[in-house]
N, C-alpha and C positions, 0 to 999 in steps of 0.2 A: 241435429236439426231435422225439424221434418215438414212438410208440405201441410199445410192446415185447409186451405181454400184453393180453388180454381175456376175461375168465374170467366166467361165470355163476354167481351164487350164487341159490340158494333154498331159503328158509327159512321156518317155519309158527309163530313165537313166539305164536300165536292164532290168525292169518289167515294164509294163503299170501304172500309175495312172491317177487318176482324182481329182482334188482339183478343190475346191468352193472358191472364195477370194471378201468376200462381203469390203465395203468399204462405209464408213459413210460421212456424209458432216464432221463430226468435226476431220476428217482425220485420224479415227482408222479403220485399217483393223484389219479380221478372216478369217481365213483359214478353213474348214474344208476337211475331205477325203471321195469324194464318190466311190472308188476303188471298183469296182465288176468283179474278175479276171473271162478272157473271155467273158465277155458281159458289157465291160466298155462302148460303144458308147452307149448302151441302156441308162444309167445313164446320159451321156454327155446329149442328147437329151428331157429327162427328165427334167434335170435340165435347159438348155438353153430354151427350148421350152414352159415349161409349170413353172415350178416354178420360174425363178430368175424372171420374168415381174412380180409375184407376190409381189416380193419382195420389190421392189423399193417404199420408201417414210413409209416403215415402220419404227417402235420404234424399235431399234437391243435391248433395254433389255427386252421386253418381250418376253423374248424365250419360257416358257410353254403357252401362247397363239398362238404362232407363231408354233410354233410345234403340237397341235390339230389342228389348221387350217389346214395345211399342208397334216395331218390324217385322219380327218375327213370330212374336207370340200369336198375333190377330190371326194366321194362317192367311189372310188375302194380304197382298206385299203389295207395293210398287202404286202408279195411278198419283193425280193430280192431289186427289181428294186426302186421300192417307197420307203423301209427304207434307202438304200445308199443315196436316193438325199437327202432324208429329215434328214440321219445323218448329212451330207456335211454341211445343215441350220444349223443342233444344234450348233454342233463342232465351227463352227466359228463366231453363236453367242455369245459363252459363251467361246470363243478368244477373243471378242469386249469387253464383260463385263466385264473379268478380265485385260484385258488392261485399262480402262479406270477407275479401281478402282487400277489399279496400285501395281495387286497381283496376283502372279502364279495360275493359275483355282483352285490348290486342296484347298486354304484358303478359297475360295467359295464355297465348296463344305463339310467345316465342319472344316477345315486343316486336318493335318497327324494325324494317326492312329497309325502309324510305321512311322524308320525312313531309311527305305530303302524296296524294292520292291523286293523281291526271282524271279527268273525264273527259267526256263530248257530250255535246250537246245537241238539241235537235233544230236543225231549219228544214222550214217545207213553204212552198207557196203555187199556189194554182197554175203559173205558169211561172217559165224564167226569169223576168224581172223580180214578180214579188218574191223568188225564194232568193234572187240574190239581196234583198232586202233584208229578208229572213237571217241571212249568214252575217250579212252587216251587222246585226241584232246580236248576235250568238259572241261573236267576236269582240262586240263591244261590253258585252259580259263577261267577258274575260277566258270565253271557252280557247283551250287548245286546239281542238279539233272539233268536229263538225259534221255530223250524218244529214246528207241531204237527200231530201224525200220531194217529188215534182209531181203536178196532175198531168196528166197528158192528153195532149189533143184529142177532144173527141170521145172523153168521157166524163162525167157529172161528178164524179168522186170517185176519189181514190185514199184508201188507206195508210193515214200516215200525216196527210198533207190536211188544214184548216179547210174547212168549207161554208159556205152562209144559206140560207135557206133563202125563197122569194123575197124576203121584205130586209134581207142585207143582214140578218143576227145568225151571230156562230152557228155551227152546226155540228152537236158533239159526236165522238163516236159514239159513247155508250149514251143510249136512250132504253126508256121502258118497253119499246119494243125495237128487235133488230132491225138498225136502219140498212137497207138494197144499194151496196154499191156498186157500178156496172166494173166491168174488169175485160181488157183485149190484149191477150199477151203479144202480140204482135206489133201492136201499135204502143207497148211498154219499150218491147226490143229495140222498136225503132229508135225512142225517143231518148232512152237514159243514156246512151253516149254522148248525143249533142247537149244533155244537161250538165253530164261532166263536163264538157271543152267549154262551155260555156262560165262555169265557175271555175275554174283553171283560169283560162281566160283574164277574168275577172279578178281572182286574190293569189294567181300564182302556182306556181309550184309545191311549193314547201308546206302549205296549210294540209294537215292530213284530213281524207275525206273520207265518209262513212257511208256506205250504202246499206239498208235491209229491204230485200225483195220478199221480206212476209210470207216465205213457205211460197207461192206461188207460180215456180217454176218446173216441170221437168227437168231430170240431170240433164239429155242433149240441149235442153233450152238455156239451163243455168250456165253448161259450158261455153257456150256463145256467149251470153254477156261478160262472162268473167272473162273470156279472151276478148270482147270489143273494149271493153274499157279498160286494159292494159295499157294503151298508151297516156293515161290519165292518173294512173298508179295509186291507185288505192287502197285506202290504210285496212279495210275489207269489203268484203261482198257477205251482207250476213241474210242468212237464213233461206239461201238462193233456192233449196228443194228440199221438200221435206223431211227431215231427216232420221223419222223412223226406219225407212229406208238407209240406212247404213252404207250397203255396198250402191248404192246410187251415187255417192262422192266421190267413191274409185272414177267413174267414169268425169265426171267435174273435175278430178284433182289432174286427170291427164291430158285435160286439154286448153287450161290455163294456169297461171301462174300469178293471179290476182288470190291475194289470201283471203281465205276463208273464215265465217264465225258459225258458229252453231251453237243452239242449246239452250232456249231461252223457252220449249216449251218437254223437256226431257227433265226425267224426274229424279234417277238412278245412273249410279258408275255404269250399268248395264245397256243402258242406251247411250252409250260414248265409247263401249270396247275397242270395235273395231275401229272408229273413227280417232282412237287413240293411236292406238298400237299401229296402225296403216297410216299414219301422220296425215290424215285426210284432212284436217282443219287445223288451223291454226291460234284458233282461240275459241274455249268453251263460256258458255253464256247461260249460265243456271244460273238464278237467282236462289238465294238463300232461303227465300218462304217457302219457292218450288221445290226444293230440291231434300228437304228435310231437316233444315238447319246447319250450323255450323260446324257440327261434325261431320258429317258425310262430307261437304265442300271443300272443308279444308284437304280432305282425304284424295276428294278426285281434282283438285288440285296439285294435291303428290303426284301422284298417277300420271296427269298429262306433264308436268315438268321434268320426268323421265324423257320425255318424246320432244324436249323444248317446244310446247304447246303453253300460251298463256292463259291467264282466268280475264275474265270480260264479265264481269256481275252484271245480269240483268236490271234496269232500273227506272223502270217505266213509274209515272204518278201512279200508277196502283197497286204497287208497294208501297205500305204505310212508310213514314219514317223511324218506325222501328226494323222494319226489315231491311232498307237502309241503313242503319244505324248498323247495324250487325254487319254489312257487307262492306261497309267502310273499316270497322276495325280489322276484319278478315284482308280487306285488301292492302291495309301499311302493313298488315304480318307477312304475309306469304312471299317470297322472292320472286315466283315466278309471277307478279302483276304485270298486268298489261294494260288497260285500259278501264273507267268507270265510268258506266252509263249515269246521268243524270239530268234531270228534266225540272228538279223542286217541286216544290208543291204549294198550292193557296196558301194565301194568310192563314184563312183560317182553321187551316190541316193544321200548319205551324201553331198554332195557338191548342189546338186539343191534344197534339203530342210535342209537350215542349223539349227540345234536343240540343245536345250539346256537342254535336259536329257541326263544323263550318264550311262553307265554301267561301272561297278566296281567290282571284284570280286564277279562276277556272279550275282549281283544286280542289283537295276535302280533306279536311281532317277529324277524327271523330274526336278529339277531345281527352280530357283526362277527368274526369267524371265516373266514380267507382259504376262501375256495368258497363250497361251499351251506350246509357248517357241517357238514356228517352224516360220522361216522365208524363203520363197519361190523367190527362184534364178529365176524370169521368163527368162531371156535370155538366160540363160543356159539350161532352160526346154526349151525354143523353138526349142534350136540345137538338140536335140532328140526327133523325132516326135513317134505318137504313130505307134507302128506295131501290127500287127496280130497275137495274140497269146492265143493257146486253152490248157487247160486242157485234159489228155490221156482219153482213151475211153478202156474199160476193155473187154475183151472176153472170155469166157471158151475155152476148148479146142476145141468144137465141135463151134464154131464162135460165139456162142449168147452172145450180149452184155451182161457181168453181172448189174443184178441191187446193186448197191451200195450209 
């Protein structure tokens, strides 16, 4: 068998994506998702420019030679941009190879583990009321658990949380140009404990609750929240500082005992070493588009289940449902699962990438649909072209962008 075509699609059914759709002489296509929100044409050009001419007249089942090639050969390694295109390859390699052996990816991958896949889901609302509203919402859909995200006193927006503009209509994060959200870490510090007591409170003990503080913290700063909301006990504190900074978690990990997520914007086993091996987190959070695809993840999946560390797939709406797709069968394989992000996506995402994972009372399952299960509407991707759309840009009060 060999590789004939590798075309780029992208399409904006809501949110931007980018899908890879290689396609063999013996007539099996792969889909994979090179999605990199706000700097999607970087990927698009990557992949059309320098990878798919690679591509053409290869073996689509040798994916781990096709995947170091890809790695290695290029001489520049590692970075957002080169793992998206090279996830795009894997993903819809190992589409071809479960197609053509005529069994859903996770059976290649070891089979299930479990026979359904837990997520959380997201509640946010501008103050405490509407986000306990929010979580009613979440609950009532049948989420397990639950990341709550709050605006706080005193500032116009905050990332994460719904906002409205003057005249009362949504207010997205990604716009054409990056929309100024103010940010007061002091007045965050303040406020997220009595946002936990407050939903405690309210649904109890036992509902597990999610935080992500968005890179936004200092380690002294991160370790103070992780010790204030200890008496609130929650299921994590993700992304509390930023974690290129490695050895900055040592000093986090010593001074609370609120577990940890990390890794939702890390590309390589090599930006999780130390945070491995020093059991500084408790759950890695790479998505499968970021991270280079299904190979490397299952890998550093091995890697932290040494260290009883779990996988937490990233899984925000701007992952297509093909990157999804893949990170659901990844997650009934692997033993060491812990948790899946999921958020769905519009109608009419659903409609350009028709999928055959469900969600079900708050679970997921990918399906038994030879590949990843995803089959891609191109007509219908062509009627919504890609737009321009950035991620918010953070300022303190006195205008300096925050680093986060």
């Amino acid at each position: 068998m060999k590789i004939v075509d590798a075309t780029v699609v992208v399409t904006s059914p809501g949110r931007n994506f980018v899908t890879l759709k290689l396609t063999t002489d013996e007539g099996f296509t792969g889909l994979g998702d090179a999605t990199l929100n706000g700097r999607e044409l970087a990927v698009v050009s990557y992949l059309t420019d320098h990878v798919a001419p690679l591509l053409i007249g290869l073996d689509p089942h040798r994916i781990e030679d096709t995947w170091q090639s890809l790695y290695r050969g290029a001489y520049w390694r590692r970075g957002p941009v080169t793992m998206a295109a090279i996830a795009a390859v894997d993903v819809a390699l190992w589409d071809i190879k479960a197609k053509a052996a005529g069994l859903p990816l996770y059976q290649l991958l070891g089979g299930a583990s479990r026979d359904r896949v837990g997520t959380y889901g997201h509640a946010n609302g501008r103050d405490i009321p509407e986000l306990l509203d929010s979580v009613r919402a979440r609950l009532a859909e049948g989420y397990p658990a639950v990341r709550i995200q709050s605006g706080i006193p005193g500032l116009r927006a905050v990332y994460g949380v719904s906002s409205t503009d003057d005249a009362g209509s949504p207010v997205l994060h990604q716009q054409a140009r990056p929309l100024v959200e103010d940010w007061d870490t002091d007045a965050y510090l303040r406020h997220m404990p009595a946002v936990f007591e407050a939903v405690r409170a309210e649904f109890g003990g036992e509902l597990p609750l999610l935080h992500d503080a968005h890179h936004r913290l200092t380690p002294i700063q991160a370790a103070r929240l992780g010790k204030d909301l200890e008496p609130y006990r929650p299921f994590w504190l993700e992304d509390c500082t930023p974690a290129e900074n490695q050895e900055a978690l040592r000093l986090v990990r010593r001074h609370t005992t609120t577990p940890l997520a990390i890794g939702e914007v890390l590309n390589t086993v090599y930006d999780y070493q130390a945070l491995i091996t020093e059991q500084l987190i408790d759950y890695v959070r790479s998505a499968v588009t970021h991270f280079g695809g299904v190979t490397p993840l299952r890998k550093l999946f091995d890697f932290a289940a040494q260290y009883q560390i779990k996988s937490a797939v990233h899984g925000p709406e701007d992952i297509s449902p093909v990157g999804m797709a893949a990170a659901v069968h990844l997650d009934l394989a692997v033993h060491n699962f812990g948790i899946q992000e999921y958020s769905g996506h519009t109608p009419l995402t659903e409609e350009v990438f028709r999928h055959a994972y469900t969600f079900t009372d708050g679970h997921l399952h990918p399906g038994e649909a030879p590949g990843i299960g995803v089959e891609l509407d191109e007509e219908l991707a062509a009627a919504h072209p890609y737009k321009a759309a950035y991620l918010p840009v953070n300022r303190l009060g006195d205008g300096t962008v925050h680093d986060w």
